[in-house]
Every structure is written in structure tokens, then in C-alpha cells.
DOTOR-276075 format. One record per residue (C-alpha): x, y, z. Coordinates in pm, whole numbers, plus 32768, in hexadecimal, padded with zeros to 4 digits. Example, Ala and Ser with C-alpha at 12.3 -4.5 7.8 and 13.67 -1.06 7.14 Angstrom:
<pts>
84CE7E3E830C
85577F9682CA
</pts>
This chain:
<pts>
73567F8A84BA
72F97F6D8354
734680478239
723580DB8183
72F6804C8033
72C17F0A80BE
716E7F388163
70DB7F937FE4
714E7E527F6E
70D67D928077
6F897E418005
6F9F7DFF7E99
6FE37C9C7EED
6EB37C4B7FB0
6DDC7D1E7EB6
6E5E7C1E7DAB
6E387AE47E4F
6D167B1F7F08
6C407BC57E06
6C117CF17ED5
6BE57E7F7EB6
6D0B7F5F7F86
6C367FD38096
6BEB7E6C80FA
6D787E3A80AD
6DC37F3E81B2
6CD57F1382BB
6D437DD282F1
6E897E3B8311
6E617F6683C2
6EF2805A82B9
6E9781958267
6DF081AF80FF
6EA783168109
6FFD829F810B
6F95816C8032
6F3882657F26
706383577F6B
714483C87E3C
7282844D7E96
72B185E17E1C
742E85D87E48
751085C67D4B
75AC845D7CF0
76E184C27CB5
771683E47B65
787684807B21
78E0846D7C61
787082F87CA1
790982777B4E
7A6983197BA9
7A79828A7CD6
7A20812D7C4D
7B2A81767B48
7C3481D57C7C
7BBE80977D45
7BE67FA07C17
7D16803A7B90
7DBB80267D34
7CF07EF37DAE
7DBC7F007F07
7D7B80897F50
7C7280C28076
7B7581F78033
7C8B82A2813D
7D8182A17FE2
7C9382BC7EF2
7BFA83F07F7E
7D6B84A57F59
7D6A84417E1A
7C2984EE7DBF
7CB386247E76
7DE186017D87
7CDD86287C56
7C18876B7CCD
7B0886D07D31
7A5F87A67E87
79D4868B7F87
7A32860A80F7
7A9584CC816B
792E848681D2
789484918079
79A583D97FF7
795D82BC8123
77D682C28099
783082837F28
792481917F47
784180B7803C
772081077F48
77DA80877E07
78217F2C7EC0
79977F8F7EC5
79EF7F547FFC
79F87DDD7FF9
7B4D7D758027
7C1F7C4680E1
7CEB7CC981F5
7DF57C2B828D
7DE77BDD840C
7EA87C8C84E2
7FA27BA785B7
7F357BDF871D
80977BF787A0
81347CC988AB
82CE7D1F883E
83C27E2588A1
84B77EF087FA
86287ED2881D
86728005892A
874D810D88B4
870581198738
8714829486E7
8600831D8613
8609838084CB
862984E5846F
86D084F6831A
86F28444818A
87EA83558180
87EA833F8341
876E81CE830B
872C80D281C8
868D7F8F8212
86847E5D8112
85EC7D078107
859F7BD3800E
84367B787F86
83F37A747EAA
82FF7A177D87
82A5795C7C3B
8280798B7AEB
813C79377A3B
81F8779C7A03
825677757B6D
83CF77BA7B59
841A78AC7CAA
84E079CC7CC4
85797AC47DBD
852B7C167E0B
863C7D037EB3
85617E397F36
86027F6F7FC5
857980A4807F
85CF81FE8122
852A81FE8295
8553834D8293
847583A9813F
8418823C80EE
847F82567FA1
8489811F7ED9
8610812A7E80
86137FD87DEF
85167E8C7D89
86367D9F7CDE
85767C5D7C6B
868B7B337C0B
862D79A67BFD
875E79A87CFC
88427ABA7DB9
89B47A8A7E3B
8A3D7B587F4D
8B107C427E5A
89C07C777DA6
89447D077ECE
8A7A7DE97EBD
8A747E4B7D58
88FB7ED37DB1
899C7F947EE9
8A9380337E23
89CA80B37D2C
88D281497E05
8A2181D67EC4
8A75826E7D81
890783297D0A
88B383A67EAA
89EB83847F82
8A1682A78069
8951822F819A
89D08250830D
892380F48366
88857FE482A4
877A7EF1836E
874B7DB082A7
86E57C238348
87FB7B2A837E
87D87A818240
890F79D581C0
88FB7AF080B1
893D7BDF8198
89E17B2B82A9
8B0C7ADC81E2
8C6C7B6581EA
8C237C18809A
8B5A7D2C8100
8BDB7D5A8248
8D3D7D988195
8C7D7E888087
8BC37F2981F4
8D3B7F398293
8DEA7FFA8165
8C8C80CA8121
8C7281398270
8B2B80D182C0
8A94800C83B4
89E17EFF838B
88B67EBF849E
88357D5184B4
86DD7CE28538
86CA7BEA861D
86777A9C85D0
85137A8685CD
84AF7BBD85CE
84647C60849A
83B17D9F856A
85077E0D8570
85177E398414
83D47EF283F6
83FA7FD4830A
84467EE781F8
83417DC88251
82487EAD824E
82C27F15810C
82D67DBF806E
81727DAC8109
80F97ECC801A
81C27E477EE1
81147CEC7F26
7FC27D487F47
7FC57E767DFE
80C07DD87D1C
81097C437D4C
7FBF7BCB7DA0
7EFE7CAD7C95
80137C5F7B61
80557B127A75
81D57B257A24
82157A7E78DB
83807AA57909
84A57B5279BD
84C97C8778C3
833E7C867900
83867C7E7A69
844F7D977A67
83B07E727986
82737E527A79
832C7E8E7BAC
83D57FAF7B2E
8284802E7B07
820C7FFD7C45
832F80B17CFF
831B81E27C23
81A681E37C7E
81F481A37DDE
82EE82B87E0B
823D83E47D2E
80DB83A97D1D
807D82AD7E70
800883897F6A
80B78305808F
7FEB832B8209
80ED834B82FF
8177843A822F
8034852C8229
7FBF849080CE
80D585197FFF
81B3843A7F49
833083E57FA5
83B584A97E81
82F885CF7F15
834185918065
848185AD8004
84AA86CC7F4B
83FB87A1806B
84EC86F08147
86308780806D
858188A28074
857788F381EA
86B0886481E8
873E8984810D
86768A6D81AE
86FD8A06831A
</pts>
């Protein structure tokens, strides 16, 4: 079926190149000269429209889903639906998506589920480049409970008591955690931070080879940092580096509205989660 939109252009076209007047246009195309000549009564919605362009430029990986909490968060009074329209009319919603892996996997049986801050970290590596090709590491930590970004540590190169140092501080502003789930990297595999694990009392909960699912929590978290902070920047340098990634996490934990956490952001999901707490 085609639009009307498209079905006046397809008029005015052959009324250019033919020479012709728009009732011989339309009747042979079988449109209606009403809806040819129909002006739309409805409001545009300028202010509206340029906002959301302004959201969608400023967030280039946030689906209308996102962007429509984020009008919410600014007062405007409009459902998911209009929101869907715009954003489709504006040409926004043009975006590469990753394929999915079609892949069947399983859980390891008997991993408890998560009820509490500080139940279960998980940590893993990413790496990047500066704007002259030299690489460097990220070391990424999160709360699977409030999935809080606790940590985004870029170094050109990390050591196993790095790793450590990072743990301890965290230990030090939050507690500590009951378990840590991290990959087997030699990083993490080594007899460093098992020994820091050992006299911390925590336990540290390796995924198993080849299968980063279970580790999910933080891959789908590097995911996120990926697609809205490494692939949209141009590092110049570490301090750079930093300074953008520091950023990013204090966007991601107070303003990023967060889905499986009913759109509100880590930070608030876990303040109302200290709250019931106290109130329990």
C-alpha cells in the first residue's frame, strides 16, 4: 500500500515530466484529487520534533523505546505511540544493528539469583585505540544486582595486582562483594587475585571456557559502553581517555534510563532498593 506522502509525489512527478494538469496526473494513477489536495489541520509539533532530533543526535544508539523516557523526564505529555510516529517521521530511526547469534546455550544449574547490592560483581577486559593506533585496556566492573557501573579503568596494559588495587578500592567506598564472576583471563586466573579473593572472603566465580553467556551481565555491559562511548569518541590520549569515560559512567549510572530496571537509572534503582531495605 502506498502512502498518500508518497502518492503526491508520484503525482507532482508525472505533472512535471509529462507536461500535464493533476487531474490527468491522478486518473492515471488512480488517486483521489481529494487527498492529492489534502492539507493536514493537526498540529506539527515543531518543538516537539526538534527535541527529539536534539535527544537522537546527542544519544545516537538510543531506540525511540529510550528516547521516549527521556521526553517523559522533561514534562513533556505524549505516549509511546506518538513518540514511534515522530521518530520514524524525522528519518531517525535508521540505525545498524548487530545480528543476533542464533545459538542455543544453557546456564550453569544451581546459580542462585540475585536479590541484593554487593550479592554478585562481575568484571571483564575490553580493548581500544587512541586516535594514532596505540591500544589500550579497559577493566569494566558492574553490580548484577543494580547494574551500577562501579568501575571503567582504561590502562595501555594491566597486571594482576592492578586488578586488585581496583578491587580494593571499590571494597573500601561499597563493602565488599559475596562473589565476583569474571572470564579466565590470565588477569584473573592468576594466583594474585585468588590470594586477595582467599583473605577478602569472597568468591570468585569463573565462566567456562567459551562461554561468555555466563558472564552476562558484564558482556552485555561492555556491549552498551561499545556501541555509546568507544565507537562514537576519538581519544587523543589516555588522560583524554579517561576523562571521557568517566563521563560516560556517571551518565550511565544517574541519568541512563536503564529497561530491565523499569527505565530508572542504577543510582535510582538503588536508592529505592536501600530504601525497602530499611523499611523491611
Amino acid at each position: 500500500m502506498v502512502r498518500p506522502a508518497v502518492r503526491r509525489e508520484i503525482v507532482h512527478h508525472l505533472q512535471q515530466v509529462y507536461d500535464i494538469g493533476e487531474r490527468r496526473a491522478c486518473k492515471a494513477t488512480g488517486f483521489h484529487r481529494s487527498s492529492q489536495r489534502y492539507k493536514s489541520r493537526g498540529d506539527p509539533q515543531t518543538e516537539l520534533r526538534m527535541r527529539l532530533k536534539d535527544l537522537a543526535a546527542s544519544r545516537v544508539r538510543y531506540g525511540y523505546r529510550r528516547l521516549h523516557v527521556l521526553l517523559l523526564r522533561e514534562g513533556y505529555r505524549l505516549n509511546h505511540k506518538r513518540t514511534y510516529r515522530l521518530y520514524r517521521e524525522e528519518g531517525l530511526s535508521i540505525r545498524s544493528k548487530i545480528p543476533k547469534r542464533k545459538r542455543a546455550w544453557r546456564y550453569r544449574s544451581g546459580r542462585p539469583e540475585i536479590a541484593g547490592v554487593n550479592q554478585y560483581w562481575a568484571m571483564g577486559f575490553m580493548s581500544d585505540a587512541l586516535f594514532d593506533g596505540r591500544p589500550f585496556r579497559l577493566l569494566t566492573i558492574v553490580d548484577c544486582h543494580t547494574r551500577e557501573s562501579l568501575a571503567i579503568v582504561p590502562r595501555t596494559n594491566f597486571r594482576a595486582f592492578q586488578v586488585v588495587d581496583v578491587l580494593e578500592r571499590l571494597v573500601t567506598e561499597r563493602g565488599k562483594p559475596q562473589t565476583v564472576r569474571c572470564d579466565n583471563g590470565p588477569e584473573f586466573a592468576g594466583r594474585m587475585l585468588d590470594q586477595w579473593a582467599h583473605l577478602s572472603g569472597v568468591e570468585i566465580d569463573f565462566s567456562r571456557p567459551g562461554k561468555p553467556t555466563d558472564n552476562a551481565f558484564c558482556e552485555a555491559f561492555n556491549g552498551r559502553l561499545r556501541a555509546e562511548c568507544l565507537n562514537a569518541s576519538w581519544f587523543l590520549s589516555m588522560a583524554d581517555a579517561i576523562d571521557r569515560l568517566d563521563e560516560w559512567r556517571r551518565h550511565y549510572n544517574n541519568d541512563r534510563p536503564h529497561t530491565s530496571l523499569c527505565n530508572l537509572t542504577p543510582n535510582e534503582f538503588a536508592r529505592q532498593t536501600q530504601i525497602a531495605r530499611e523499611i523491611a
